[in-house]
N, C-alpha and C positions, 0 to 999 in steps of 0.2 A: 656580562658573560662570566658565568662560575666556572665551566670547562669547559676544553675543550678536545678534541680528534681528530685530526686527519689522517688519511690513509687515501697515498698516489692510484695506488694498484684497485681501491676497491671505490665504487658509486654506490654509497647506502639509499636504501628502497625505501625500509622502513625502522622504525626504532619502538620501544615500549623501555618503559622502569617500572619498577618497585613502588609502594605505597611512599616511603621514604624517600625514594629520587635520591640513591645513594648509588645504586649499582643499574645499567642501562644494559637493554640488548638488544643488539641490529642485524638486520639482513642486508647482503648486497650481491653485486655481481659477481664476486667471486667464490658463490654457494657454498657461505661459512655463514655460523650463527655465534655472535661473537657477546661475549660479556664484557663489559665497559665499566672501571671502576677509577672514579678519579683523574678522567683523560687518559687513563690506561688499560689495554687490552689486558685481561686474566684469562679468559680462558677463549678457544674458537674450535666448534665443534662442526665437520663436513657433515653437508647434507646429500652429497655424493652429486648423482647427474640431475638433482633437481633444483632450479632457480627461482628460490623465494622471492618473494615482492613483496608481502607483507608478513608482519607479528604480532602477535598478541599476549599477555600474561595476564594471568584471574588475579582477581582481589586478594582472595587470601595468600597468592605468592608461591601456591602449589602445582600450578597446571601453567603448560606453554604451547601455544599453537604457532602453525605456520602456514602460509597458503603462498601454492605453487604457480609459476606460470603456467602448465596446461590445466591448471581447472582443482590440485588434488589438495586436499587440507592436513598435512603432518601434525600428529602428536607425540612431544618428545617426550621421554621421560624427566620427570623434573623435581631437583635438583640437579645436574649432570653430574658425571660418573664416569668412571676410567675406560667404560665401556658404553657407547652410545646407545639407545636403544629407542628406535621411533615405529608407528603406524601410519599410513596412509590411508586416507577417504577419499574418495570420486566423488565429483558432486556439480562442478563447473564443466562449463567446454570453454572458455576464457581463461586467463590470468585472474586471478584474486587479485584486486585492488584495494580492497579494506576490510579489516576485522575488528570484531568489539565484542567483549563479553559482558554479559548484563551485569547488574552490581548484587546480585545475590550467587552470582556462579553457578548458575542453571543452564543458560542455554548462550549459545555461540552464534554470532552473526556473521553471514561473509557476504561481500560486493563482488559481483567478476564483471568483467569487460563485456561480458555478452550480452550483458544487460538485464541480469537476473541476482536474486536476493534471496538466498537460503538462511534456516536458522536450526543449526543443529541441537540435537539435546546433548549433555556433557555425564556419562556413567562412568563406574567405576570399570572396572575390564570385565568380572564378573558380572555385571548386570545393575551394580545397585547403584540410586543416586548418589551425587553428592552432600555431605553432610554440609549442611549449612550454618553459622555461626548466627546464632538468634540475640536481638537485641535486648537490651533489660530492660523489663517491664518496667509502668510508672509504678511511683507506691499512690494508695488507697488513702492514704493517713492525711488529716489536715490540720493543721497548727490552730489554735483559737486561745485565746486570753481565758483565765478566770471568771475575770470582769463582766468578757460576753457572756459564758455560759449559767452564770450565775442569772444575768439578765433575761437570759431566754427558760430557763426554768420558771422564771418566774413569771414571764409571760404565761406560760403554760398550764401553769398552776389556776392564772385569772381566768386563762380560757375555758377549763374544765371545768370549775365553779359556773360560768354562764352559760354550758351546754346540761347542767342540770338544772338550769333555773329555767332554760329555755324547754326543758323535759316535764317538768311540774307543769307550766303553763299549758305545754300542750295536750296532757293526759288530762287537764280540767275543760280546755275546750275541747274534747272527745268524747267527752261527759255528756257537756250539754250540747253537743251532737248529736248521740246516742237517743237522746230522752226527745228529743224531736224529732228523729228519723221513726223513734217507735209510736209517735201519733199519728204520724204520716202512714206509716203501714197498714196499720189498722183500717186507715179510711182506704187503703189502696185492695186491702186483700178483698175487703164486700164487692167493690169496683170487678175485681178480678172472679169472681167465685159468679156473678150473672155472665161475665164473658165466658164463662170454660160453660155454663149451660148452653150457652148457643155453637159455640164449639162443635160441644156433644151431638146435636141436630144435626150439623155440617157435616160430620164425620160418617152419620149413619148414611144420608146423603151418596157421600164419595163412596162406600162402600157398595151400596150398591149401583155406581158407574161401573167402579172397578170391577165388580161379577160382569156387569154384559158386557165390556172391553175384554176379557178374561176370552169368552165365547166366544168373540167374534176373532181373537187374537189365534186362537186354536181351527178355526174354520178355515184362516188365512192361511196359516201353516201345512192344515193337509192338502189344498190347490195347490200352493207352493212345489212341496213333496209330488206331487201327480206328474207337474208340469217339469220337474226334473228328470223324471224316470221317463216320460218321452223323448223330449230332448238324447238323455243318452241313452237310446237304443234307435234314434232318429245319426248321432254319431256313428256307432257300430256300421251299419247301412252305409254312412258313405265312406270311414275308413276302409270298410270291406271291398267294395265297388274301386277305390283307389289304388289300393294293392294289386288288382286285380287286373287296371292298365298297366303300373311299374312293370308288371309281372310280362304283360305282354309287347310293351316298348323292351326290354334286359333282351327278349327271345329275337325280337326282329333285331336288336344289334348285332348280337351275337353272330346272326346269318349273313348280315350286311358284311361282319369284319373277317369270314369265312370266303364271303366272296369277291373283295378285295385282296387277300391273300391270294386268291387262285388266278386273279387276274396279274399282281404283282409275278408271282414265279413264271408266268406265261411269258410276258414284257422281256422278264429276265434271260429268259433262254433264247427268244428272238433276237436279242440285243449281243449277245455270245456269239450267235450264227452271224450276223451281220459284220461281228468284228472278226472274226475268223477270214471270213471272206475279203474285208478292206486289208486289210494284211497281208494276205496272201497275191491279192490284185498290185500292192506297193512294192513288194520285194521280188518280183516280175519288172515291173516297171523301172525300179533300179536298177537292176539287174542289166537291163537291154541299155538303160542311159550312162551307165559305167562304161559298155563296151563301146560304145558311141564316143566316149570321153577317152578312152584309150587311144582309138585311132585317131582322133583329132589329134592327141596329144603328138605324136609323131608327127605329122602332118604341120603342124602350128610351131615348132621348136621356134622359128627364127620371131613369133609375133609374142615370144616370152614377156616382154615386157609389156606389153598394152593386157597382156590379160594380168598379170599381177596387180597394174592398175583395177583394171576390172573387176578381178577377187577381192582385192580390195574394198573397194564401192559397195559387193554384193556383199562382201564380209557385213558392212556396216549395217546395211539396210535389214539384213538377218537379223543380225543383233537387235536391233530399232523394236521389228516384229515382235522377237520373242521378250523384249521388257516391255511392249505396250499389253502383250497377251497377260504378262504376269504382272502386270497393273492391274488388268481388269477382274483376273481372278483372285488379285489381295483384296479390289475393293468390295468384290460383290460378297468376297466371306468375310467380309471386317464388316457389310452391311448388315447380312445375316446374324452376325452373332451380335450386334448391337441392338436389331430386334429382340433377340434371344435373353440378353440382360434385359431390356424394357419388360418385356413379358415375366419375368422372372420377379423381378422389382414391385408391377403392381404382385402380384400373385403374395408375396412376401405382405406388404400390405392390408390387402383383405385380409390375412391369415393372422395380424397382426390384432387388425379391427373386430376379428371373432375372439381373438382369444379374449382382450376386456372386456367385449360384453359377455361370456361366458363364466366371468370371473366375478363381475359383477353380479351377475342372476347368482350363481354361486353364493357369493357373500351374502345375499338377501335373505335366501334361502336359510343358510344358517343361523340367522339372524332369528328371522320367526321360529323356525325347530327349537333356541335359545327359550325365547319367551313361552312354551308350547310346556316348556320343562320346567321353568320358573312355577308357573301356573300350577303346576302336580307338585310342586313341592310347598308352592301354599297351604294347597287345601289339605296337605298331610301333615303342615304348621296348627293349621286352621282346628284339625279334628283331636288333637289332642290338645291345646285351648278348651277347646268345649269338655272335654271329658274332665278336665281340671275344673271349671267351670261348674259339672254337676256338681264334683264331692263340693264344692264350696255351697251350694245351693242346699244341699244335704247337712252340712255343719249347721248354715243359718235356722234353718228347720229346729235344731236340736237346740240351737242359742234361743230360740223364742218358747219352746217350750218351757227351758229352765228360769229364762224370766217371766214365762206367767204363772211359776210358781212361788218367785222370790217377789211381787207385787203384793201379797199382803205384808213381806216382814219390811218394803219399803214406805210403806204408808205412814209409818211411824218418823218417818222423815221428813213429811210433807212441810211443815212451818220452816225448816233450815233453807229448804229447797224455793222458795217464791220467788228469788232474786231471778234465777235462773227461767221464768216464764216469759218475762221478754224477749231472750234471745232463742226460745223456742217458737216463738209466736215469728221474728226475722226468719228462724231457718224455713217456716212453713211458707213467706213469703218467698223466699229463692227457690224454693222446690215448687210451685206454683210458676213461677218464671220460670224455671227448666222445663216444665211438662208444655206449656206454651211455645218454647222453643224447639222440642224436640217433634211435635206435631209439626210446625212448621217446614222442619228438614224433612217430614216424609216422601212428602210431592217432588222436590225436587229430585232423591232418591230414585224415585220409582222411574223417573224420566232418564236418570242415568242409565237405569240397567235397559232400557230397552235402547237406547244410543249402542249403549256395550252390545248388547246381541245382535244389531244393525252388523257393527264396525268386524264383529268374529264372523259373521257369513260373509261380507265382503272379501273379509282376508281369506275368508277359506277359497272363497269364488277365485281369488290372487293367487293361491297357491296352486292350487289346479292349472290356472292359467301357464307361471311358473314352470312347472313340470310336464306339462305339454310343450314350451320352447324352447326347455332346455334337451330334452330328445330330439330337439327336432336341430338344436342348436349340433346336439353330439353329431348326429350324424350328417349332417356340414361338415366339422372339425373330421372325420373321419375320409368324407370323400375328398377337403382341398389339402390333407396328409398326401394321400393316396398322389393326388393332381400335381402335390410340389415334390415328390418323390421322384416322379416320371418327368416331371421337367429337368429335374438335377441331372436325371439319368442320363437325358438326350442332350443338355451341355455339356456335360462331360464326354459323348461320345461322339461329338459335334468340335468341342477345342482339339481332343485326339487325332482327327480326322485331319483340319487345318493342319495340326501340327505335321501330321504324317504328309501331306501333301507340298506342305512347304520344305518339308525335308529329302522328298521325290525331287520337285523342280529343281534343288540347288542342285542334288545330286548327277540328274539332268546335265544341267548347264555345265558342272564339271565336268563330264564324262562327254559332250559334247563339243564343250571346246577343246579338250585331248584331241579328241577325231578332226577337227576342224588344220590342226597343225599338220596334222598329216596326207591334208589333198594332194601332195605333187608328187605320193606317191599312193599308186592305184592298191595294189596287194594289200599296204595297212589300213588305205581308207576303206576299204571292201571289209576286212577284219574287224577294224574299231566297229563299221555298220551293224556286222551280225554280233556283236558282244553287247553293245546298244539293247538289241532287239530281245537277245538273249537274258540280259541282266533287268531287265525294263519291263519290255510288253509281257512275259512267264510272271513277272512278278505279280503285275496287276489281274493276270485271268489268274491266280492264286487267292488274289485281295478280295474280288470279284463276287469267289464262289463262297466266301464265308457269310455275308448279312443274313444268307437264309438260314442259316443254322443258328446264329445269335436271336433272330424275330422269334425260330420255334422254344428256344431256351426262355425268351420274355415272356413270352405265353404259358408257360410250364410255369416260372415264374409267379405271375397273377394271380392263376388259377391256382396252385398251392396258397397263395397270400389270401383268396379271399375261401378257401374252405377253412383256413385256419382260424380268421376271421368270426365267421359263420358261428363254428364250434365253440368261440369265445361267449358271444351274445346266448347260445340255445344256455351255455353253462350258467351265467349272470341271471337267466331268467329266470331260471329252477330257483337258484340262492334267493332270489327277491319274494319269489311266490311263497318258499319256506319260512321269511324272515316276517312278511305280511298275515301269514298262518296262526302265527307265533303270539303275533302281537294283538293280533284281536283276540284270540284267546284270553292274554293279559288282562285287555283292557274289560273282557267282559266280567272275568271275574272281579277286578276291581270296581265297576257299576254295582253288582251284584251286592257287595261288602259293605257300600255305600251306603244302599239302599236302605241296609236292615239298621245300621247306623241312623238312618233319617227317623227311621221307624220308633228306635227304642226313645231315639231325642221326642218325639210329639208324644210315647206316651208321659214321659218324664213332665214335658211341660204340661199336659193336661192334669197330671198331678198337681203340679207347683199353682195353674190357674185357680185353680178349687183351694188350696191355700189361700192364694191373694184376695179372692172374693171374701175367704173369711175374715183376712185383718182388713180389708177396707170396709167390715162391716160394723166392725169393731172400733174401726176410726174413725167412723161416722160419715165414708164415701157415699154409698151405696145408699141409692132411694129407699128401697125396700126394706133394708134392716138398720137401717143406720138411726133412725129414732128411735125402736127399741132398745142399742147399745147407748145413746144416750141417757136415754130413761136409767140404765144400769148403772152406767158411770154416775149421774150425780149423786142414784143413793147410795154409791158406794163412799164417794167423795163428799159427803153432804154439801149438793149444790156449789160445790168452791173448784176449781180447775186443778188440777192433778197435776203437776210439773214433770214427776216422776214417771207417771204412765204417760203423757205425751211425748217427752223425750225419749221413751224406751219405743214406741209406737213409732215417731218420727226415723229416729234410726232404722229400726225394721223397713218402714217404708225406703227411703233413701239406698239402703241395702239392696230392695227388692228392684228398686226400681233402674239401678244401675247395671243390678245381674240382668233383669230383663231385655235392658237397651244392647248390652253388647252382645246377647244371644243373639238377638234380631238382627244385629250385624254379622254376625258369623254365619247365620243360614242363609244370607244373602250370599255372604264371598262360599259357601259350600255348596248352593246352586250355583252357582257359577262356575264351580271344579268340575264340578259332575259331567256338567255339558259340554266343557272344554272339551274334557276326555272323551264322551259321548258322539262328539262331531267328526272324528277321526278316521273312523270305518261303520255307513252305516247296512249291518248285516246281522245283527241276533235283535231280540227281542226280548225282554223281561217281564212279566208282570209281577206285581205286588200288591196285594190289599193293602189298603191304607183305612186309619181310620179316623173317626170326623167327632168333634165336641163343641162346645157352646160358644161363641165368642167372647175375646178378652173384654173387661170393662173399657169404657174409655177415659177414665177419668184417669189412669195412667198410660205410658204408652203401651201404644198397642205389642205385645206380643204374637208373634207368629201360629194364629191356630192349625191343633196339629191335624185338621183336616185337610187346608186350607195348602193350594202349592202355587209360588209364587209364577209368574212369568218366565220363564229362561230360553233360554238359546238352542234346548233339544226341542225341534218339532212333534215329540211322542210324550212326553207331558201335560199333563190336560190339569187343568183347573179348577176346582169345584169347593165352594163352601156349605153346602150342605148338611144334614146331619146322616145322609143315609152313608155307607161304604162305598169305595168305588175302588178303579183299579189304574195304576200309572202304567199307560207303556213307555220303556225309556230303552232309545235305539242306541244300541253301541256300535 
């Protein structure tokens, strides 16, 4: 024991110190926050009518908390000061039993009795965190000997000497790797130069499949289109025919609830006369048993007591009646309105169950419209590609001119140049394996795009679908608006009712036990009778006569709610018809733009074809001219391989035949814009002369002839390779 405190007067609660455990400070019962130094009280500061239980102090010695018995957590100012100055926080409905603050002095923990665990954050008053005290970083730096570093240098040293011994070794066996892959080749490229002849057969072959698939793909498409266009106007017909009952069910309610009203106010006025009359028949009847009650009352003086008894008994039995009567009328509208919530509950439900899936269709919808717009923004990626695409096909043009005029001044380089006939002789083997490869991807290609134009009428078939249930979805959501409108209406005017009625009976009961005290005298119980009658039955033929007036205001009501209605939907149609107007306009001129773009692309490439014929004639592709380009090359070369003009020739090719492959990609994904777009609204019609040229070689890949129109997903494209003109319809 280092120190120590007592104090008779006070039971401490709780205690905290200092990092140092030099200065202590405690709560107790006598709602003081007392400083403790040394076994001696220095300072004790009142926390007025609140009894702390517990204490806490932050790390860094800046901050003091306190938690109260009803639940509230103080902060004092801290260090104290000749003037106290604290806040309070809510946050318990117990006593605080324990606090703790984290050890970086962020956040505040408190325990209450209630069996719950709060963790406050800790700001400054304006708003900002606390600054926190960061620890020092480690250092980076490592200690090492001379000795080692010396020794690992020189490690280092050995190792980079044997990564270039191991570098010589292996650039000598890449050598004689090289000189063995290039015998290997040679025998490979003859192997491969009879397979691309049978190729060649295969491909003329496929070609003409693909013409009568073409035919019969476009024969499918106009059935297609036929059987669409009956179908909806086979709809029209029964939407029309449906409207046409709604129209006639709306007319015979309307009459039905015209003639329920008439019966209602009929009921009503019977019901008035009948009570009029019971009324009048009762205050007769009382009347004559009052005077009846008079004279006995004379008569009877000395049997005063057995009738007290008497009054008595009937007192009670009355009483009995009227709390069994107003048992049966709490339970029958406590039954009622219990129905009334059930009814109300599922109703909330379904309403519940429309609105997700509404939300859902919704979100789908946007989804696809998403992708619809992705798509246009491709093929407007796509089209200026291509036009970058020409000028470079145009540069290349000019770059082979200027080397086939710089061939004679490189001739003079031929004996420097031989080394280099090897790895021309490789590159014609890789180019040989890419033309083999890139025939291969055609078929699977072609099977893609008709999957894609399958998957886009599908969707489109979904989107239609779509937007036929979600109309049908809106005006659901519009009639069980309308349905939980009216139910609200009628609980509300249903608990009013109750309420007013049970405020009638008590009223009643009062004003009836008043009259009850005063039987033993005839004149005030004659009095209290007609005040009864007066303040009571006037009031309800009052209550009575208003429901008709409220049912004609409901109806005036509705009928305002559904012309307003009415005039919302004719306005939204105009807007939509407008907006539909609009956009096929758009889209037709866009078709339109396309089109002549497709046009100027096939004549460009029928250009570029007639090029390439001529340098594969020149490279010695071509059956037909390709031995008289040889015959020229050797007398130009005397008989010896030309490294210079192969290489220059090689490149050309390689050039040609990459710009080729990616056109043929691009006109694929640009058929495929068109249609996108094209599928949208079909209602204009375009034509366009197109015109038709000789087929690509096949000894590279095929290029796109510009007669020649692929497959796509608009049913008014038609396909023809031919050489005569013909004409596209493309339906926008």
């Amino acid at each position: 024991r280092i120190n120590e405190n007592v104090l008779k007067s006070c039971s401490y609660n709780c205690v905290t110190c200092t990092e140092d455990a030099k200065t202590i400070y405690a709560v107790g019962s006598d709602r003081k926050v007392k400083e403790i130094a040394e076994s001696a009280i220095t300072l004790e500061v009142d926390s007025g009518d609140m009894l702390q239980t517990s204490i806490a102090l932050s790390r860094s010695g800046h901050m003091l908390f306190c938690g109260g018995q009803e639940g509230h957590v103080r902060s004092y100012r801290f260090p104290f000061s000749n003037h106290n100055v604290w806040e309070d926080y809510v946050g318990h409905f117990g006593p605080i039993v324990k606090m703790q603050i984290t050890l970086n002095d962020e956040f505040l923990v408190t325990a209450s009795d209630d069996g719950s665990i709060m963790v406050w954050i800790i700001q400054e008053r304006d708003g900002r965190s606390v600054k926190i005290e960061r620890d020092v970083p480690w250092a980076e730096e490592v200690l090492i000997t001379r000795s080692d570093l010396e020794e690992k240098n020189l490690i280092m040293s050995e190792l980079r000497t044997r990564v270039d011994e191991l570098k010589m070794e292996n650039e000598y066996q890449l050598r004689l790797k090289d000189m063995n892959y290039s015998e290997r080749i040679k025998e490979l490229t003859e192997k491969f130069v009879k397979e691309m002849e049978a190729l060649r057969l295969k491909n003329q072959t496929l070609r003409t499949e693909k013409e009568r698939e073409a035919a019969r793909h476009s024969e499918e498409m106009q059935e297609i289109m036929e059987l669409h266009t009956r179908e909806l106007k086979d709809l029209e017909v029964t939407s029309s025919h449906q409207l046409n009952i709604e129209v006639e069910k709306n007319t015979e309610l309307q009459e039905k609830a015209q003639k329920m009203q008439e019966s209602y106010e009929s009921q009503i006025s019977e019901m008035n006369s009948a009570k009029e009359k019971i009324l009048e028949e009762l205050t007769v009847f009382f009347e004559n048993k009052l005077n009846e009650k008079t004279q006995m009352m004379e008569s009877l003086k000395k049997e005063n007591r057995e009738q007290v008894v008497e009054h008595e008994v009937t007192k009670r039995l009355i009483e009995e009646d009227a709390d069994r009567e107003i048992l049966d009328l709490k339970t029958q509208y406590e039954r009622r309105l219990r129905d009334e919530r059930d009814a109300n509950a599922r109703l909330r439900g379904e309403s519940g169950i429309m609105k997700k899936k509404f939300a859902s269709l919704q979100k789908e919808i946007e989804e696809n419209m998403e992708e619809l717009r992705k798509s246009h923004g491709e093929t407007q990626k796509l089209n200026n590609v291509i036009r970058g695409q020409e000028k470079d096909i145009q540069g290349l043009k000019k770059e082979i001119q200027e080397r086939d005029e710089t061939i004679q001044d490189k001739e003079k380089r031929i004996y420097d140049l031989k080394r280099k006939n090897q790895e021309l002789e490789k590159y014609k083997f890789v180019l040989t394996y890419k033309i083999t490869e890139l025939k291969k991807q055609i078929e699977p290609r072609e099977n893609d795009i008709k999957n894609y134009k399958e998957q886009i009428q599908e969707m489109e078939g979904e989107l239609e679908r779509f937007n036929l249930q979600n109309g049908a979805l809106d005006l659901n959501m519009v009639d069980l608006k309308e349905k939980l409108k009216a139910t609200v209406g009628e609980l509300k005017t249903e608990r009013q009712i109750n309420r007013n009625i049970h405020a009638i009976v008590r009223r009643f009961r009062i004003d009836l036990y008043n009259v009850t005290a005063k039987i033993q005298d005839p004149k005030a119980l004659k009095e209290g009778i007609l005040e009864l009658y007066q303040k009571h039955i006037q009031n309800d033929l009052v209550s009575e006569a208003t429901p008709n007036e409220e049912m004609q205001r409901e109806f005036a009501r509705q009928r305002e709610h559904l012309e307003h209605t009415l005039a919302g939907v004719r306005q939204k149609l105009a807007k939509d018809a407008e907006i539909h107007r609009a956009e096929y306009i758009r889209i037709m001129h866009e078709n339109m733009s396309l089109i002549e773009e497709i046009n100027k692309m096939r004549i460009e490439l029928r250009n570029s074809r007639n090029r390439i014929r001529d340098l594969e004639a020149t490279m010695g592709i071509n059956r037909k001219q390709g031995k008289r380009a040889r015959e020229i090359l050797e007398k130009i070369t005397g008989h010896r391989p030309n490294p210079v003009i192969v290489q220059e020739l090689a490149e050309a090719n390689r050039a040609l035949h990459e710009q080729s492959h990616f056109m043929h990609l691009l006109q694929d994904k640009l058929r495929l814009g068109p249609s996108a777009c094209a599928d949208t609204n079909n209602a204009a019609v375009v034509e366009t002369p197109l015109s038709t040229s000789n087929t690509f070689p096949s000894s590279l890949p095929p290029l796109q002839p510009a007669g020649a129109i692929r497959p796509s997903s608009d049913p008014g494209i038609q396909e023809d390779t031919s050489r005569k003109p013909v004409k596209a319809r493309s339906i926008v």
